[in-house]
C-alpha beads as a LAMMPS data file, in Angstrom:
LAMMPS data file: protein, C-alpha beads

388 atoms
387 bonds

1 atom types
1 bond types

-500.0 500.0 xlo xhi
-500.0 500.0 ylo yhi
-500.0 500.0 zlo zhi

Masses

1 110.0

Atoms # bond

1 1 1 -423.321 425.890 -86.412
2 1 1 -424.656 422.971 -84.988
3 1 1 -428.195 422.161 -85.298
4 1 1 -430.202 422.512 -81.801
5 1 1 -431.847 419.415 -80.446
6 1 1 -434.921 419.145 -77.863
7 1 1 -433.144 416.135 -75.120
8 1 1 -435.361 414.281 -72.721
9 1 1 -432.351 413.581 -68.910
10 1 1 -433.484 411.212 -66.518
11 1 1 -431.356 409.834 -63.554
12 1 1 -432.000 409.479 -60.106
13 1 1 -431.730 412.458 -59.059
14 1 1 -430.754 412.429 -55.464
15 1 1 -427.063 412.213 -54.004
16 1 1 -424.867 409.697 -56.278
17 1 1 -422.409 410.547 -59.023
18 1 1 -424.500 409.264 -61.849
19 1 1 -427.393 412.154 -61.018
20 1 1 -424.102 414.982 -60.903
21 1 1 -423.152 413.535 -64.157
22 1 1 -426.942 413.387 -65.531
23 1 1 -427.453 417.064 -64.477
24 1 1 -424.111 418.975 -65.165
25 1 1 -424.139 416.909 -68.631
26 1 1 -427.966 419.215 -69.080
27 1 1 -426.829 422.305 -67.828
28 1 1 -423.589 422.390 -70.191
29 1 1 -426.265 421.139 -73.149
30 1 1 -428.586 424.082 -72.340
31 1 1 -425.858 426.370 -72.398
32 1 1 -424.945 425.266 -76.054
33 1 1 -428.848 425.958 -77.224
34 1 1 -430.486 422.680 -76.629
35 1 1 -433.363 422.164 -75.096
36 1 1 -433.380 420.158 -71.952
37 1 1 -436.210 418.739 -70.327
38 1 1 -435.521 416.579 -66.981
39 1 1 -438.093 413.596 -66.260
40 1 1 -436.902 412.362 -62.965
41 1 1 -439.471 411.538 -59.961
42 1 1 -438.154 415.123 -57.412
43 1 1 -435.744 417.742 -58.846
44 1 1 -432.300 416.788 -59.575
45 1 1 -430.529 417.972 -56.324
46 1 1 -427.785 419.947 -58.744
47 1 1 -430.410 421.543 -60.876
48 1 1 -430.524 424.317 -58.586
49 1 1 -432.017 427.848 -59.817
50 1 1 -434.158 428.948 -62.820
51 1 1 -431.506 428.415 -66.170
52 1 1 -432.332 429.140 -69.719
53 1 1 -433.363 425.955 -72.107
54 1 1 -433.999 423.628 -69.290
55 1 1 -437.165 422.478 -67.926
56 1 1 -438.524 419.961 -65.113
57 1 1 -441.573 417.513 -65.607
58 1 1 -442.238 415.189 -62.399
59 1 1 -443.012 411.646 -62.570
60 1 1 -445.981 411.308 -60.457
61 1 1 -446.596 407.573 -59.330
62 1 1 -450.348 406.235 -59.767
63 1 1 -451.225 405.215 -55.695
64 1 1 -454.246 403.317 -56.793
65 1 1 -454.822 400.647 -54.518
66 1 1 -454.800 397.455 -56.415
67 1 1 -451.208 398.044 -56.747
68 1 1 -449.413 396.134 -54.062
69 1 1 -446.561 398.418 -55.040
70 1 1 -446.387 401.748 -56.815
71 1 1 -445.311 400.911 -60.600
72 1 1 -443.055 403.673 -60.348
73 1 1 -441.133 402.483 -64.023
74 1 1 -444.680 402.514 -65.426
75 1 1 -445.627 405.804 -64.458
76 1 1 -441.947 407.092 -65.530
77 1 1 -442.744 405.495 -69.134
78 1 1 -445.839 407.388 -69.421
79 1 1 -444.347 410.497 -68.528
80 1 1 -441.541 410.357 -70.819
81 1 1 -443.779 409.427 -73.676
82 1 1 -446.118 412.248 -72.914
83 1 1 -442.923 414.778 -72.644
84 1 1 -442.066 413.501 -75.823
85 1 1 -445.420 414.284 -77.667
86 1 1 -445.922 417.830 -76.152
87 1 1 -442.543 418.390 -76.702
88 1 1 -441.276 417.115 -79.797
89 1 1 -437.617 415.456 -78.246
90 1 1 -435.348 414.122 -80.507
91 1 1 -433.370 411.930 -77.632
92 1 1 -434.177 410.601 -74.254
93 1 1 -430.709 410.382 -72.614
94 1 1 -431.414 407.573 -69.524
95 1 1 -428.411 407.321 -67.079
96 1 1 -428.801 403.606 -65.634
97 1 1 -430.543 400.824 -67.558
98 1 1 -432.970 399.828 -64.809
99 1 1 -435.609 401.176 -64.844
100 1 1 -434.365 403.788 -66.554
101 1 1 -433.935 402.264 -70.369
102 1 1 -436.559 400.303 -69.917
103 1 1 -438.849 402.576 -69.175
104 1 1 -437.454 405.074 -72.362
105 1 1 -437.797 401.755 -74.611
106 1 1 -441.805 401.791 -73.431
107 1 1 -442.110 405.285 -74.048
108 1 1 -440.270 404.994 -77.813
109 1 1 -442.570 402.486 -78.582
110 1 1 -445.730 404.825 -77.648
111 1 1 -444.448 407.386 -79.682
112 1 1 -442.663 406.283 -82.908
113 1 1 -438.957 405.144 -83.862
114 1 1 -438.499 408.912 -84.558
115 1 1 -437.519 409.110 -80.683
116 1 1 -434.212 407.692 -79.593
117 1 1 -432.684 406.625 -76.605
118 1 1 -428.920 406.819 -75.658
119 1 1 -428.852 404.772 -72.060
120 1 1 -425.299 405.915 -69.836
121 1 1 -424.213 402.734 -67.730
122 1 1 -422.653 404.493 -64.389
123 1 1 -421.729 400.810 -62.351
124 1 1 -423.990 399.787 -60.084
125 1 1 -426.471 398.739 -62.688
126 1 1 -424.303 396.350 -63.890
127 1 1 -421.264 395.873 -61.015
128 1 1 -424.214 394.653 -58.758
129 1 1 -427.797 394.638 -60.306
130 1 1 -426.845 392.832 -63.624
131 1 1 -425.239 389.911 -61.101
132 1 1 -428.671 388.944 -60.136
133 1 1 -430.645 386.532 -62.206
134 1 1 -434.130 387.987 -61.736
135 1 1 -433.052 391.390 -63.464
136 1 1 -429.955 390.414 -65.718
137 1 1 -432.324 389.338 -69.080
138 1 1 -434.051 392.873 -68.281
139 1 1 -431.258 394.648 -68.701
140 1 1 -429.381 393.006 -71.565
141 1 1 -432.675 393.563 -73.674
142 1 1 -432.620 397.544 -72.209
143 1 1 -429.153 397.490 -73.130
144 1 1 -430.063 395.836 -76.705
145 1 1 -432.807 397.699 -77.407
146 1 1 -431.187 401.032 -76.784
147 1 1 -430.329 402.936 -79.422
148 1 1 -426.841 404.199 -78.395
149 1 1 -424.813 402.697 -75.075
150 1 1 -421.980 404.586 -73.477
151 1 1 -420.153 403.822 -70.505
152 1 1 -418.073 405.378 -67.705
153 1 1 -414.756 403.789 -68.229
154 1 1 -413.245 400.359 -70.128
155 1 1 -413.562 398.472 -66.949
156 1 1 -417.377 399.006 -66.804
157 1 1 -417.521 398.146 -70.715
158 1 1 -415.799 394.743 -70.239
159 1 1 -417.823 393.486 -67.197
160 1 1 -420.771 394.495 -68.994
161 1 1 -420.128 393.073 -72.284
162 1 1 -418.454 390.045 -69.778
163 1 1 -421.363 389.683 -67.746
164 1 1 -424.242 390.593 -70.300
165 1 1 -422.973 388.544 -73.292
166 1 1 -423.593 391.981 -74.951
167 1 1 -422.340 392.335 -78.249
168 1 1 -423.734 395.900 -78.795
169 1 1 -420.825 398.190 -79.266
170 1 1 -420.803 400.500 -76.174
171 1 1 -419.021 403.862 -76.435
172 1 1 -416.782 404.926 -74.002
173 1 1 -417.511 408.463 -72.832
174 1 1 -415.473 409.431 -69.092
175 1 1 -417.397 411.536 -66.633
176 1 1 -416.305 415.209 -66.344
177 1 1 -415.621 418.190 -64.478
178 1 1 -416.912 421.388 -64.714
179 1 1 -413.372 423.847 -64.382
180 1 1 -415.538 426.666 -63.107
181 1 1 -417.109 425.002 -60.204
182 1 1 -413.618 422.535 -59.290
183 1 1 -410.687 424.107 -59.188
184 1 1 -408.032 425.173 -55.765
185 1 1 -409.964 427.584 -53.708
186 1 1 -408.311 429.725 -51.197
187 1 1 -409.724 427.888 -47.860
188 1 1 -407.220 429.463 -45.369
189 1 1 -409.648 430.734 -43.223
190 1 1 -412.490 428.000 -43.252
191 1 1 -409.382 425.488 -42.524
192 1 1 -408.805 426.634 -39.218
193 1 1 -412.304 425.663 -38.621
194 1 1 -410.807 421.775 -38.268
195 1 1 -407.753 421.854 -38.046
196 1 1 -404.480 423.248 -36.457
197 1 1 -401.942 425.116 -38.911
198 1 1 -399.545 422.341 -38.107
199 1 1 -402.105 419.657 -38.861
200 1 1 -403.125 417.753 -42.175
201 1 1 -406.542 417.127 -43.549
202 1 1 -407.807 414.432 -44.877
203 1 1 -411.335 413.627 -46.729
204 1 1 -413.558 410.819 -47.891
205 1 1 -416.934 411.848 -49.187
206 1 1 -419.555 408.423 -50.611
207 1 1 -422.463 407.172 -49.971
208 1 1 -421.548 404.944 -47.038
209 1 1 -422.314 401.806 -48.431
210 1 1 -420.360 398.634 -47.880
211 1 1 -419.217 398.684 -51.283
212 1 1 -417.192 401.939 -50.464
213 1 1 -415.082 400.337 -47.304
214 1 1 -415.633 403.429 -45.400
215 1 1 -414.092 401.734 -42.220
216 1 1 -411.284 400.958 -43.776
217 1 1 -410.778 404.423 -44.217
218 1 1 -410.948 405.155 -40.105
219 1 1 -407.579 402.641 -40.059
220 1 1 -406.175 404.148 -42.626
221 1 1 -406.309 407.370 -41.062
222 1 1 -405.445 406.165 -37.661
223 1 1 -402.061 404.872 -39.282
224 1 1 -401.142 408.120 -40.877
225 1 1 -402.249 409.957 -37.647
226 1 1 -399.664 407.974 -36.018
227 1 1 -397.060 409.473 -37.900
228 1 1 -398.582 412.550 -39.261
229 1 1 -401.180 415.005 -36.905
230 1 1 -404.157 414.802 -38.902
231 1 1 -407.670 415.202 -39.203
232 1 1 -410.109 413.952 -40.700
233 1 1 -413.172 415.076 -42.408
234 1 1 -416.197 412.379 -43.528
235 1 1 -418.866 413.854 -45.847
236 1 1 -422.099 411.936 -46.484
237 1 1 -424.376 409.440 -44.749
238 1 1 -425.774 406.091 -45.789
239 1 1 -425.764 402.367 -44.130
240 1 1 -422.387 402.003 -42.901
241 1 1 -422.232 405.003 -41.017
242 1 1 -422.934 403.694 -37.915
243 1 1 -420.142 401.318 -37.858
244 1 1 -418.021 403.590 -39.202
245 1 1 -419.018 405.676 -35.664
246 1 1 -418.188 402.813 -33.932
247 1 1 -414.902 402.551 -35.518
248 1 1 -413.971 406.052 -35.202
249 1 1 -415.026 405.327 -30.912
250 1 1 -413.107 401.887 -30.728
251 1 1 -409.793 403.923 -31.430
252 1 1 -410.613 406.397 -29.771
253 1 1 -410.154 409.093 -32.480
254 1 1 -413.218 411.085 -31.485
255 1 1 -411.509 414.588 -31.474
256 1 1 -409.651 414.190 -34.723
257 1 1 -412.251 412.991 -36.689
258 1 1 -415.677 414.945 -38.034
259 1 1 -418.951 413.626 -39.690
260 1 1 -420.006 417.038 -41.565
261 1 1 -423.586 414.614 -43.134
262 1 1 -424.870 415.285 -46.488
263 1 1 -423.230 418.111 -48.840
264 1 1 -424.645 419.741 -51.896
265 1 1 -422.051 421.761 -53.085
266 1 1 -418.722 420.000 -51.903
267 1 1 -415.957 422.057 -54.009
268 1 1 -414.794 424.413 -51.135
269 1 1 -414.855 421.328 -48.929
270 1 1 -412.663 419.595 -50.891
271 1 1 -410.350 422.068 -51.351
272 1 1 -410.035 422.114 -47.816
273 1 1 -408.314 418.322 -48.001
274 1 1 -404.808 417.867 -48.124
275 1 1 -405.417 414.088 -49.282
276 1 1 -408.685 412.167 -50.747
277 1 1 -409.147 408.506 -49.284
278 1 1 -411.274 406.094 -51.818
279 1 1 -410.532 402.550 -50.319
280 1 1 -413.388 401.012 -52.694
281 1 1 -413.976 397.273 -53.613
282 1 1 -415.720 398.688 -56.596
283 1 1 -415.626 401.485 -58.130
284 1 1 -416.693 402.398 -61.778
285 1 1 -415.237 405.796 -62.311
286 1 1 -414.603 407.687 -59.338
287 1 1 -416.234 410.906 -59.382
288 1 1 -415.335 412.045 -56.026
289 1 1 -412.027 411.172 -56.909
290 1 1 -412.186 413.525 -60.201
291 1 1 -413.474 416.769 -58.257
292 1 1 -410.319 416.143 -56.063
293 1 1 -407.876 415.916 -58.780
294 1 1 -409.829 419.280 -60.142
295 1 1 -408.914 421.383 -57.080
296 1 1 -405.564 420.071 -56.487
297 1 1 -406.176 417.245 -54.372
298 1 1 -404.329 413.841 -54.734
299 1 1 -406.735 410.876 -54.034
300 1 1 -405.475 407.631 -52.499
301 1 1 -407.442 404.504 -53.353
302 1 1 -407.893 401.115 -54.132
303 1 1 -406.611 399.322 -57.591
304 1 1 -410.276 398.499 -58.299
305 1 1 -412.940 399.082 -61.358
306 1 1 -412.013 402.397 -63.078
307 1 1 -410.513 403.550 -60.559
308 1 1 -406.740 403.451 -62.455
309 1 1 -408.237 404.569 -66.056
310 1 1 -408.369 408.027 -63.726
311 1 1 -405.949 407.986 -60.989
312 1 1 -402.160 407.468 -62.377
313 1 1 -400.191 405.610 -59.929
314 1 1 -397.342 407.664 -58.847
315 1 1 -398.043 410.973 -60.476
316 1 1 -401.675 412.106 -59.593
317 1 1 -402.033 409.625 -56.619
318 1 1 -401.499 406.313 -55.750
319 1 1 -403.373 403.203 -56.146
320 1 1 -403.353 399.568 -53.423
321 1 1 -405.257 396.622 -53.443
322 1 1 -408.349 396.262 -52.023
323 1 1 -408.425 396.386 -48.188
324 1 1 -404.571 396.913 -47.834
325 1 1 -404.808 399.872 -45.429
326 1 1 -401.537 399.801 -44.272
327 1 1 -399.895 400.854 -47.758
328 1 1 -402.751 403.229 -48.192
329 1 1 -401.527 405.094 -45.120
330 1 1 -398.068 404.735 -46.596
331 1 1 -398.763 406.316 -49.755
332 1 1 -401.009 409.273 -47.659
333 1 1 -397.796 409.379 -45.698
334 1 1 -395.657 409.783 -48.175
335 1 1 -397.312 412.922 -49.604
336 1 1 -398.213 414.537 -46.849
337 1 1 -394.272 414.504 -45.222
338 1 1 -392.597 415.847 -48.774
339 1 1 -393.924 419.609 -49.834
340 1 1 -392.269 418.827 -53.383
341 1 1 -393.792 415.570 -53.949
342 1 1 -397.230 416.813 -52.847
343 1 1 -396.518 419.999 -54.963
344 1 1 -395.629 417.859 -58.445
345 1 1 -398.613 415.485 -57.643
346 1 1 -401.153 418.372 -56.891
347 1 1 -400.054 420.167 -60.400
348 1 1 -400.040 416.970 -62.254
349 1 1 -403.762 416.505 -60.779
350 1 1 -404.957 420.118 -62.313
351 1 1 -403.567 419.313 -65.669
352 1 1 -405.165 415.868 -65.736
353 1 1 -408.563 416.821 -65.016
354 1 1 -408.831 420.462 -66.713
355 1 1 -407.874 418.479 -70.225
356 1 1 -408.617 414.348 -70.208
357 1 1 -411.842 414.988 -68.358
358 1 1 -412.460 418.698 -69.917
359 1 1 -416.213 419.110 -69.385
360 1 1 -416.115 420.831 -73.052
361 1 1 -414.923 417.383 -74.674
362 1 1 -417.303 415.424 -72.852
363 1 1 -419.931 417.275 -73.498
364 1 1 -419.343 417.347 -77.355
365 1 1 -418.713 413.323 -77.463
366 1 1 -422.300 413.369 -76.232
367 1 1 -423.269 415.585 -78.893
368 1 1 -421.733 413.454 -81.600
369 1 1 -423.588 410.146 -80.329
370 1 1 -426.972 412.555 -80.391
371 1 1 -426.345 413.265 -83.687
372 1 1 -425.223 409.755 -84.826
373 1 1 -428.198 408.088 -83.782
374 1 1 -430.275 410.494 -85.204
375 1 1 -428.645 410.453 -88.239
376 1 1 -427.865 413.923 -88.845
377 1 1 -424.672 414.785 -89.960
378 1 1 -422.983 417.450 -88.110
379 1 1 -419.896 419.440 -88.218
380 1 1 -417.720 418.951 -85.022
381 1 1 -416.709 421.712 -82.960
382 1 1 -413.129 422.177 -82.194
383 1 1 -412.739 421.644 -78.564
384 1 1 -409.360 423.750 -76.602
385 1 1 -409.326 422.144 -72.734
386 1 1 -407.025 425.002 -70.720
387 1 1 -406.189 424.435 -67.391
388 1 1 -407.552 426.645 -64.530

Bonds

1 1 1 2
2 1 2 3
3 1 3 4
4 1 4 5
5 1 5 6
6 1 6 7
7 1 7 8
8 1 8 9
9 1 9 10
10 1 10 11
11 1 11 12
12 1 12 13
13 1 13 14
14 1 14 15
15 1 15 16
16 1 16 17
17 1 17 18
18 1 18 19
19 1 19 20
20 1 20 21
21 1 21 22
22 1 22 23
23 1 23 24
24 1 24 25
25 1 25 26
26 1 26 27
27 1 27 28
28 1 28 29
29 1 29 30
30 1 30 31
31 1 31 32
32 1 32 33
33 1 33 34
34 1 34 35
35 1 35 36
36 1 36 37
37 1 37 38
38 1 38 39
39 1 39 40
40 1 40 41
41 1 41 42
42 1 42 43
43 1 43 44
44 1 44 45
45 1 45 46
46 1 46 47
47 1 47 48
48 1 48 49
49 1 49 50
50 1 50 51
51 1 51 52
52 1 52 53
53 1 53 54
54 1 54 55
55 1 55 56
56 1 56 57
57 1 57 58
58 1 58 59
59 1 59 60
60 1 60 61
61 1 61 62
62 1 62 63
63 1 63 64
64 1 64 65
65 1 65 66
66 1 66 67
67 1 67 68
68 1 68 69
69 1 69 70
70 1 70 71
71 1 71 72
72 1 72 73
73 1 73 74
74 1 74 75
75 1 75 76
76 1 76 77
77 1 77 78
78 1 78 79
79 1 79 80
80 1 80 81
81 1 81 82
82 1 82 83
83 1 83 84
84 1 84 85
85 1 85 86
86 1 86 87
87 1 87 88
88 1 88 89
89 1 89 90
90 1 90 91
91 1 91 92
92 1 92 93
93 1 93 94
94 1 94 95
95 1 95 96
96 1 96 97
97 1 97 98
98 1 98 99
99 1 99 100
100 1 100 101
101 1 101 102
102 1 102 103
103 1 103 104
104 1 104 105
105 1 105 106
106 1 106 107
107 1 107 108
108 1 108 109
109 1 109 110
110 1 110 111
111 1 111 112
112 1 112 113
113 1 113 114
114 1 114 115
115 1 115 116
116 1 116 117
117 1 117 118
118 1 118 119
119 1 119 120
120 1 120 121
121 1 121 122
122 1 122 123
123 1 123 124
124 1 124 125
125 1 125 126
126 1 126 127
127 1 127 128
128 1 128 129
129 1 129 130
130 1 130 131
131 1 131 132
132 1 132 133
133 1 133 134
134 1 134 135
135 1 135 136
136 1 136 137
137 1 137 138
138 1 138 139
139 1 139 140
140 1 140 141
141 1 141 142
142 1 142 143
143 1 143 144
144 1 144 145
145 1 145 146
146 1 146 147
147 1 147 148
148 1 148 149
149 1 149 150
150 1 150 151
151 1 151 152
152 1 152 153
153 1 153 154
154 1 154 155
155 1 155 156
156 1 156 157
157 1 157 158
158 1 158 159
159 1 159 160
160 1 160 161
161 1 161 162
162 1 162 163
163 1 163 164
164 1 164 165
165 1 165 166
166 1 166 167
167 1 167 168
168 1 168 169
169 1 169 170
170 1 170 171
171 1 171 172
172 1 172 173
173 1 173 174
174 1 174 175
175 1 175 176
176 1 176 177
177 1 177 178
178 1 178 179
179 1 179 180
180 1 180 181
181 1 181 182
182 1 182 183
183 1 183 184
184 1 184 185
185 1 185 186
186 1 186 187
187 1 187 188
188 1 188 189
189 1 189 190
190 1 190 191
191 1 191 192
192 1 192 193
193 1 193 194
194 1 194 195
195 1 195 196
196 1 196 197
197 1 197 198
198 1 198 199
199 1 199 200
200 1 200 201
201 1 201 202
202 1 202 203
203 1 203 204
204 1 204 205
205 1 205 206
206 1 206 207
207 1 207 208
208 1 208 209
209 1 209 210
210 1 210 211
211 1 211 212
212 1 212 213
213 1 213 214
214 1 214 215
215 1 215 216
216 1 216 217
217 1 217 218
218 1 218 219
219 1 219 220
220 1 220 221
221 1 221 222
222 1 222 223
223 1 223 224
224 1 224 225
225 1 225 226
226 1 226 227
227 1 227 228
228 1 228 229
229 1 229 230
230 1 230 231
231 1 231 232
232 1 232 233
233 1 233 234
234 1 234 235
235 1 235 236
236 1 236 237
237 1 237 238
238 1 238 239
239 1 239 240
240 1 240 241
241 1 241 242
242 1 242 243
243 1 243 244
244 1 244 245
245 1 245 246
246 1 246 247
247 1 247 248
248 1 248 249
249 1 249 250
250 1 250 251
251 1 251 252
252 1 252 253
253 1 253 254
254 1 254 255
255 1 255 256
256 1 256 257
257 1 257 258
258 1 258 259
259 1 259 260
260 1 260 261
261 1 261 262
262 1 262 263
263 1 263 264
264 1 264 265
265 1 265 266
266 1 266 267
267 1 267 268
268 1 268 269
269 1 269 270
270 1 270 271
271 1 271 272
272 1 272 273
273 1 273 274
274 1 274 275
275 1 275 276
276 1 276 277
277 1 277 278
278 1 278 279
279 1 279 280
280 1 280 281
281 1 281 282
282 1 282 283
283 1 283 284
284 1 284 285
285 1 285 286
286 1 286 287
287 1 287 288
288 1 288 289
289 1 289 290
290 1 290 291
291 1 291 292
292 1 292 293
293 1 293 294
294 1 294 295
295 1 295 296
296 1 296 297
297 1 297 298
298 1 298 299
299 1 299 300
300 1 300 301
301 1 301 302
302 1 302 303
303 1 303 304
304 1 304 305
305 1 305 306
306 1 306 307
307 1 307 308
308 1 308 309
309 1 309 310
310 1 310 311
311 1 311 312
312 1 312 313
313 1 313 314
314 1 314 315
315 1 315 316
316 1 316 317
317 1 317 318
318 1 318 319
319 1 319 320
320 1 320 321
321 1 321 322
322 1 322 323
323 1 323 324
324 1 324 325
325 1 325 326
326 1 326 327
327 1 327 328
328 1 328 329
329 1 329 330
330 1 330 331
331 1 331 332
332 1 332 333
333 1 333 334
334 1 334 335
335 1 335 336
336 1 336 337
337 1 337 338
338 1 338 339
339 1 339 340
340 1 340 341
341 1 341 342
342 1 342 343
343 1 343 344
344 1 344 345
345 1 345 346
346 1 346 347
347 1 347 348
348 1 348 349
349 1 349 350
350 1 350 351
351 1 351 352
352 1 352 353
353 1 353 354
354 1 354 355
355 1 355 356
356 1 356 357
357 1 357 358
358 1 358 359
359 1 359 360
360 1 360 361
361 1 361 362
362 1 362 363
363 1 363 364
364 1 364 365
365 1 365 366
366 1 366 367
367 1 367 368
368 1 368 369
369 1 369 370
370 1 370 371
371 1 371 372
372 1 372 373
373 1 373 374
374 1 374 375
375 1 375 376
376 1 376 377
377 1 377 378
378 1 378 379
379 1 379 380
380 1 380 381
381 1 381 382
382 1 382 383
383 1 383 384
384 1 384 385
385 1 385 386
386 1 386 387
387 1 387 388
């Protein structure tokens, strides 16, 4: 049996894939016997009730007024060193290197080498952050410094190691599904809560930022409505929404599309889609993309970032360049006017997810880097991914 370590999580832990990761990734570590102890500035929105072996510690900023701003990476250094002490971790797993390694880096050096830190690079850290002068030496040293690096997908490794002139070897450990939370759900009577039984469903659930192309998605859809009755079903908020709005008014689609806000749990809500829309310019991974595949759901998106190292073209979904909405809509039209092509692609997603992205296998490639840092040897676990 492996032996049991005590693991310091933080990630930012409102809506974004990296904190889903960050806190699934605990949850599945306290259920093996570790002990896991979130530092994060508010509870990790997925945390959710009291669960044996994990345990929350707040980063409280310092408000003192000779600080123009509140040193919030400062007071999350403190906190982690101070966790560490009472304590006793063995790892602080960071998910983003700003502030996030840097901080754990601080904190190490309060406490001793004994400590290490394993930093997870999720995108925007290094897609956008890393592209700005003023921050890139910060987090090439974070990066450096860290004990162990892992990454999202080989597109995120390359631009980092492109962009970073980073040398360090960076492991590459995909982001996961849990099978017992994603998988096809029986939403026959929610459905006819938005939509007709004749009609087709389709989702896109992001942040709304411009990176995500969310209005691209409004002309996708109003191509495949064209051709296809439809609806369509937006889930989340953020900066773009109002144009989106304006969009969705311009074409006057008003009664066949639906802005359902923020989501917690999002499973049964995907499961209500018929197709996934994920136009993105940039994309590390695709999470969203990955909890569709899970319950059955083919995704279609944009040939970007990671995007293909978890979509394949033609069997699970289909992939366009950036911005070209009008073979999106093909694609979406394609599946949603052939019952046997949606059928094969809608297996082909289960299978994918339940056993590349197994949250089992994930969870022990974490494991081993834990223990290789640390410099314990360990026998590995054998690890059987079923499908649902």
């Amino acid at each position: 049996m492996r032996r049991k370590l005590k693991i310091g999580i933080t990630c930012y832990p409102s809506l974004g894939g990296s904190g889903v990761i960050a806190t699934e990734l605990g949850k599945l570590l306290a259920e093996k016997g570790h002990e896991v102890h979130f530092i994060t500035q508010s509870m990790p929105f997925r945390l959710g009730k009291f669960q044996r072996n994990i345990f929350y510690h707040e980063v409280e900023v310092n408000d003192y007024s000779v600080f123009r701003y509140p040193p919030y990476d400062l007071s999350l250094a403190s906190k982690q060193a101070q966790v560490t002490k009472m304590q006793h971790l063995d790892i602080l797993h960071v998910h983003y290197a700003v502030p996030h390694a840097i901080s754990a880096i601080l904190a190490k050096q309060m406490v001793g080498d004994q400590l290490k830190v394993v930093t997870t690079l999720h995108g925007t850290d290094i897609t956008v952050l890393a592209q700005d002068e003023t921050l890139s030496d910060l987090i090439r040293f974070g990066i450096n410094q860290s004990d162990a690096v892992t990454s999202v997908s080989n597109d995120l490794t390359r631009e980092t190691k492109q962009l970073l002139q980073i040398e360090k070897p960076i492991d590459l450990v995909y982001n996961f599904i849990d099978k017992r939370v994603y998988y096809p759900r029986d939403c026959s009577s929610l459905r006819s809560d938005f939509a007709l039984p004749e009609e087709k469903i389709l989702m896109h659930i992001s942040n709304f930022r411009q990176v995500k192309r969310v209005v691209d998605v409004v002309d996708i859809f109003n191509k495949v409505n064209a051709a296809v009755p439809s609806r369509l079903l937006f889930v989340g908020e953020g900066p773009e929404l109002p144009k989106v709005q304006c969009k969705v008014r311009e074409l006057g689609l008003q009664d066949r599309v639906q802005f359902l806000g923020k989501q917690d749990e999002v499973a049964q809500l995907i499961s209500l889609a018929d197709v996934m829309l994920l136009p993105s310019e940039k994309e590390s991974f695709g999470l969203v993309a990955l909890e569709a595949m899970a319950c059955g759901v083919p995704t279609v998106a944009s040939d970007a970032g990671g995007i293909p190292e978890l979509i394949t073209h033609g069997e699970t979904g289909y992939l366009a360049p950036i911005g070209d909405t009008a073979a999106m809509a093909g694609y979406a039209i394609r599946l949603l006017s052939d019952p046997l092509i949606y059928r094969q692609f809608s297996d082909a997603c289960i299978v994918r997810a339940t056993q590349t992205f197994c949250s089992d296998l994930i969870t022990e490639q974490y494991e081993d880097i834990y223990y290789r840092v640390l410099g314990i040897a360990q026998p590995r676990e054998e690890v059987v991914c079923e499908n649902v």
